[in-house]
Structure formats: C-alpha cells, structure tokens
Backbone bond lengths (Angstrom), bond angles and torsions (degrees), N, CA, C in turn:
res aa  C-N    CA-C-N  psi(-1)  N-CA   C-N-CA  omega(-1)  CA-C   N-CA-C  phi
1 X - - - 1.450 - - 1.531 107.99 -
2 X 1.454 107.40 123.93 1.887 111.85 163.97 1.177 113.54 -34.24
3 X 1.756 121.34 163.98 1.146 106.26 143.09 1.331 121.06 -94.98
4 X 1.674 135.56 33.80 1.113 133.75 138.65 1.057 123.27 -89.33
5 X 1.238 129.72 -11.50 1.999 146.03 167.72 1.500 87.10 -55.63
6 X 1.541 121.48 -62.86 1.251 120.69 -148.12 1.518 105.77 -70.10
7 X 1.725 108.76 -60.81 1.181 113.08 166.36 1.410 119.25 -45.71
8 X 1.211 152.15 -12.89 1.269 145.29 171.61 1.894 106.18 -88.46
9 X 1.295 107.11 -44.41 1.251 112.23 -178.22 1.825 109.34 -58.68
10 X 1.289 99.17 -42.28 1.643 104.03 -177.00 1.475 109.53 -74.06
11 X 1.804 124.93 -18.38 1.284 127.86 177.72 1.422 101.38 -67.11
12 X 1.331 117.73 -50.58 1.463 132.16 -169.36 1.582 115.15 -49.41
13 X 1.806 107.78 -36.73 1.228 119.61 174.45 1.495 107.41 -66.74
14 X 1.514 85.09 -71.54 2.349 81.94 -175.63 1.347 115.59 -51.31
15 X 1.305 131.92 -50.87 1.275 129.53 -147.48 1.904 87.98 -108.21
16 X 1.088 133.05 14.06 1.492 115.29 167.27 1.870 102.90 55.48
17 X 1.797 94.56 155.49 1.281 103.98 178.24 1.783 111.80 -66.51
18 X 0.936 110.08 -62.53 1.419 107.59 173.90 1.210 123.95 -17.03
19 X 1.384 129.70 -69.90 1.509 155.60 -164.80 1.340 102.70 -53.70
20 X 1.903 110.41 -55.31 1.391 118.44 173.11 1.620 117.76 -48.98
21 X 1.548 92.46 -53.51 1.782 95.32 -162.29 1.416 102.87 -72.26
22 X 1.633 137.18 -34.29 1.099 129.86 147.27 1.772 120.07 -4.19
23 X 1.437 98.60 -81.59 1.274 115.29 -167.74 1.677 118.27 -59.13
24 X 1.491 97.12 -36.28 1.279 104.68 -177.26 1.650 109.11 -79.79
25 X 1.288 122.72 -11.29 1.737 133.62 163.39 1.485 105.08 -69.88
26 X 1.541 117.18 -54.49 1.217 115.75 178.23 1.675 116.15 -50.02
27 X 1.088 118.14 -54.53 1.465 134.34 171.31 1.441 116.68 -21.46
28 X 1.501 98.69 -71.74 1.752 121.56 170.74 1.437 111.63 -72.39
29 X 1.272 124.56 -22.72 1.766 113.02 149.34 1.140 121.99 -39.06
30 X 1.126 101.57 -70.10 1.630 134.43 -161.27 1.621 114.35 -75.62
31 X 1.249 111.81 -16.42 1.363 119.26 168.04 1.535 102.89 -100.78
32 X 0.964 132.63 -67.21 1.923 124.72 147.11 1.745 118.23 21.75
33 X 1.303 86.73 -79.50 1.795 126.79 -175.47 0.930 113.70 -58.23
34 X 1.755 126.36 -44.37 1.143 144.68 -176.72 1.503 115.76 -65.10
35 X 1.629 94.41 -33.45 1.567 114.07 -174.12 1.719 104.14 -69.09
36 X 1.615 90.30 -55.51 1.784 90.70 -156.59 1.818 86.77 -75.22
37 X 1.371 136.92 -8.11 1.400 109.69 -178.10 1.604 113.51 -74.05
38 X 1.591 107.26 -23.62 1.289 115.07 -169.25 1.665 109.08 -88.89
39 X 1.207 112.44 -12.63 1.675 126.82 158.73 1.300 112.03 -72.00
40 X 1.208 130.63 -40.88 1.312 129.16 -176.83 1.972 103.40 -100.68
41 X 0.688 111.94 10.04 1.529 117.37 178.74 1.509 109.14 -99.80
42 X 1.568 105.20 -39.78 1.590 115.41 -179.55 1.809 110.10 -72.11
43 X 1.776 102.17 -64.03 1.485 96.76 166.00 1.415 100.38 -162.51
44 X 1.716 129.56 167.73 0.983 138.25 176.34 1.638 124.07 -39.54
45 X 0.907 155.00 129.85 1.805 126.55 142.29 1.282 115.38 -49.08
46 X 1.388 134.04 -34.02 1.188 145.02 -159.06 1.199 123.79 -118.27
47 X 1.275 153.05 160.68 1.522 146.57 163.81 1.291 102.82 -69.53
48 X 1.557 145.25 97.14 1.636 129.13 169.74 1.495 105.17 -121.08
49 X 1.532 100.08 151.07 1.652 84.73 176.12 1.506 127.44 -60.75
50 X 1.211 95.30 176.40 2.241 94.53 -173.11 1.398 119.33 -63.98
51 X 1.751 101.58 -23.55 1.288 112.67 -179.70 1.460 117.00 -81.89
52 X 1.682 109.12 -41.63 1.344 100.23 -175.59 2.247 103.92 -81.66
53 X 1.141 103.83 19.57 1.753 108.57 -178.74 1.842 100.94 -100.80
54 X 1.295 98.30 -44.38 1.519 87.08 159.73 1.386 140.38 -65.73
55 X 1.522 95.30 -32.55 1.260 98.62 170.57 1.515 144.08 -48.17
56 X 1.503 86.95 -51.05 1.312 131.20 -174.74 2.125 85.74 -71.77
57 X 0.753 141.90 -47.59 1.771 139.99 -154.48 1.583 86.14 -85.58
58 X 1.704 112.55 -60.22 1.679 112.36 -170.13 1.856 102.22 -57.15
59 X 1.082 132.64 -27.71 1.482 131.63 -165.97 1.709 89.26 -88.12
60 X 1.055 144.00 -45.84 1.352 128.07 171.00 1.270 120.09 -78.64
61 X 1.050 109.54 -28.14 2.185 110.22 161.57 1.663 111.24 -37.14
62 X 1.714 112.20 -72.60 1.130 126.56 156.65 1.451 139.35 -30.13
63 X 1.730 105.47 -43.38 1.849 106.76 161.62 1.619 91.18 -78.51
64 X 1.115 124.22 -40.95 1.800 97.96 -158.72 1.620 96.70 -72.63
65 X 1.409 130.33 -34.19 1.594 116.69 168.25 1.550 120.87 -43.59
66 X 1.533 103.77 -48.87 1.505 105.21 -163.33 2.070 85.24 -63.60
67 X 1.013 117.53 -51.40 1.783 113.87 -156.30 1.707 96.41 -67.47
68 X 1.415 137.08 -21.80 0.984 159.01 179.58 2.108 93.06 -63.73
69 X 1.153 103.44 -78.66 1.491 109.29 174.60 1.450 110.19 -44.79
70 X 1.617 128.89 -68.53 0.909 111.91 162.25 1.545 162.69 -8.21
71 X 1.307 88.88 -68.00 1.674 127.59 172.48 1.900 91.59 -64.32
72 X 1.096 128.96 -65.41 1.245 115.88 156.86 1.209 135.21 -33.60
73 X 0.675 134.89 -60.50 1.708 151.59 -168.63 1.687 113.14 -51.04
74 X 1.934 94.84 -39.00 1.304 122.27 -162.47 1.633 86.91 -99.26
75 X 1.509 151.07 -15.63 0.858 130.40 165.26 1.593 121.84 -108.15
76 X 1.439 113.78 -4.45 1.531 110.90 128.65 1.702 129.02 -51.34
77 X 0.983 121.31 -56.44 1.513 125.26 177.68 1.701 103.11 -49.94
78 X 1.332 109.39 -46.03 1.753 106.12 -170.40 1.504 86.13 -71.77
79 X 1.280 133.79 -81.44 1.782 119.87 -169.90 1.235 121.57 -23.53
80 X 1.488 120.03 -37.46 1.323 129.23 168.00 1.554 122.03 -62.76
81 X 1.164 94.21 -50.40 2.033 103.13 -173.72 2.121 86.54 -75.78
82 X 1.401 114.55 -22.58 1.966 100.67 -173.27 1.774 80.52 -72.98
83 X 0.939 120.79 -60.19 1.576 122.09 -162.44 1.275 123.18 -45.35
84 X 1.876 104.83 -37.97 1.541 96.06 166.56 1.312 113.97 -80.96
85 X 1.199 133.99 -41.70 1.472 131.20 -174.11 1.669 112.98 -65.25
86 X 1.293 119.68 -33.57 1.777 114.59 155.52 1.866 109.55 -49.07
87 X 1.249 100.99 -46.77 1.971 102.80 -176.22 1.488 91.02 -62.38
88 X 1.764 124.67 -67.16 1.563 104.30 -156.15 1.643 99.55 -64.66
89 X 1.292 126.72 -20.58 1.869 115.16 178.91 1.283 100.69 -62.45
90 X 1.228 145.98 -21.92 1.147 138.98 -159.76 0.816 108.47 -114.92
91 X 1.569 144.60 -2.24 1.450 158.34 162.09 1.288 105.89 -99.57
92 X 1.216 137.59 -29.61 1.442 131.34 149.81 1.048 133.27 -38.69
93 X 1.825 98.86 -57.22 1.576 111.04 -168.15 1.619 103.06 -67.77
94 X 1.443 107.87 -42.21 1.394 110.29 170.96 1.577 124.50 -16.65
95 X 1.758 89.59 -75.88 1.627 124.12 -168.23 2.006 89.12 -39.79
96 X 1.577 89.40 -77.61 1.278 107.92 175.58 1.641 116.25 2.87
97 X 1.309 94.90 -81.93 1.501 125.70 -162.82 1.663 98.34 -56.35
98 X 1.889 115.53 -50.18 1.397 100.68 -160.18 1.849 80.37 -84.02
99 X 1.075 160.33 -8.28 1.389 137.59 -165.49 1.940 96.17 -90.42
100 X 1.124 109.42 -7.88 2.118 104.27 -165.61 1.298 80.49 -109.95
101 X 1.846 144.02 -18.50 1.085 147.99 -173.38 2.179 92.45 -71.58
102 X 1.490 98.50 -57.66 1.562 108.93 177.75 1.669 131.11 -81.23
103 X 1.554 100.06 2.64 1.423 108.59 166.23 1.312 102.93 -100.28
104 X 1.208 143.50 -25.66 1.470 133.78 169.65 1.408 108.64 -86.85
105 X 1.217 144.08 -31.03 1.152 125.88 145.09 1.399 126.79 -35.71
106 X 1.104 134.03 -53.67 1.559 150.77 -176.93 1.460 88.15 -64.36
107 X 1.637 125.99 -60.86 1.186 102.78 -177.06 1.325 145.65 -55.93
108 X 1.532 88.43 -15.88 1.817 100.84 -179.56 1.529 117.90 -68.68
109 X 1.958 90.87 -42.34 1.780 96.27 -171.76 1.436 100.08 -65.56
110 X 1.190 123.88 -36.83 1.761 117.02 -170.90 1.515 116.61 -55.81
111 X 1.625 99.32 -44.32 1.339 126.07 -172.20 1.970 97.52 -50.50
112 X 1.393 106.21 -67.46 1.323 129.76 177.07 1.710 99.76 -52.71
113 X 0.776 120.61 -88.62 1.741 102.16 -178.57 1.434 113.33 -40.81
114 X 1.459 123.90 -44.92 1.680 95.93 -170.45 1.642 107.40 -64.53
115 X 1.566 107.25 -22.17 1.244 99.13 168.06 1.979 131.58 -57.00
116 X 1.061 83.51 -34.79 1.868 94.84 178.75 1.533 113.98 -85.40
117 X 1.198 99.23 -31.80 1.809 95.99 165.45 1.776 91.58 -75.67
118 X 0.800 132.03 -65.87 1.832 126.93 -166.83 1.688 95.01 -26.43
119 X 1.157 101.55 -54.86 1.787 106.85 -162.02 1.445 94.15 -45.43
120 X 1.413 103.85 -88.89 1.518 140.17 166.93 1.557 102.63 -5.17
121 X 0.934 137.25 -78.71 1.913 126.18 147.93 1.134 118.75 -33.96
122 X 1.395 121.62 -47.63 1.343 93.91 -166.02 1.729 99.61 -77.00
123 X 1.152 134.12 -37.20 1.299 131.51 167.23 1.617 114.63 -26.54
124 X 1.309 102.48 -55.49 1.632 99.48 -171.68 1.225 100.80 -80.35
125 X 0.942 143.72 -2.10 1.634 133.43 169.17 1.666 97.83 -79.44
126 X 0.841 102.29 -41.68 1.702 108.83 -170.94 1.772 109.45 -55.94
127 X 1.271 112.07 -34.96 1.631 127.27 -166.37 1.714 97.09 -100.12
C-alpha cells in the first residue's frame, strides 16, 4: 500500500465519505467554472450584448468565489481533523510505548519468581 493509499484510506476514516465526496464535487465545480470563465473571457460563442457578456462572466466569478470559499472551508476542516489524528497518533504511540515499557517489566518479575519458586522446589526435592 502507497503512502497515498494509506493517507486517503485514513482521510476516509476521519473525515467520513461524505465530507470527501463533497470536496471532491467542489473541486470539479470549480475547475468546470474555471473553464467556461476562461472561454467566455477569451470570446463569446455567440453575438450577446457587452452588457449581458459581463453579466454572464460577473455571475460565474461569484459561483466560482462561493465554490472557491467552500473548497476552503473543507480544507480547513481536513487540516483540522489531520491535526487531531497526528495528536491522538502521538498519544497512542505514547500509551503504547509506556504500557510494552510495563509488560516487560511484569515480565521480568514473573520471569524472576518462577525462577525462585524453580529453586525453592528444586531445594525441597533435594532434602
């Protein structure tokens, strides 16, 4: 697995399907929009007046702003949901570390007593 497989797979977790496919609609809006503004920026398809050509460019300026804000908004929220899930990875690994820190400890004392009971039998077998 990539580490964009992974990273996408782990987006999918924090941020839910929704949130993604959201963003990824916004995307293809907004690249869409971008297209036909720069089609209509170069020259008409049609004969329209100058007024209704602005119109028509200022009314898609405005959707590509609002999807522009959007598309933002939604990649604040993902920096946010990466930011908490880096803190809980790092509070994990923590936990992690001091609990395998206290299972090998534990293992030692066990280790060490079955050793002293071992003796401790074998002594009384001996007597």
């Amino acid at each position: 697995m990539t580490g964009k497989e992974l990273w996408d797979c782990t987006e999918w977790l924090v941020l839910g399907p929704n949130e993604i496919l959201k963003g990824r609609k916004l995307e293809a809006e907004n690249s869409e929009l971008k297209g036909k503004i720069s089609i209509l920026e170069a020259k008409p398809q049609q004969p329209v007046s100058a007024e209704s050509y602005e119109e028509k460019i200022s009314d898609l300026k405005d959707v590509n702003a609002e999807l522009q804000k959007r598309l933002s908004d939604l990649e604040q929220l993902l920096a946010k949901h990466r930011s908490d899930f880096e803190t809980k990875e790092k509070s994990f690994a923590k936990k992690f570390s001091e609990f395998s820190r206290k299972c090998a400890e534990e293992k030692k004392e066990v280790e060490l007593k079955c050793k002293k009971l071992s003796q401790q039998v074998s002594d009384f077998q001996k007597k």
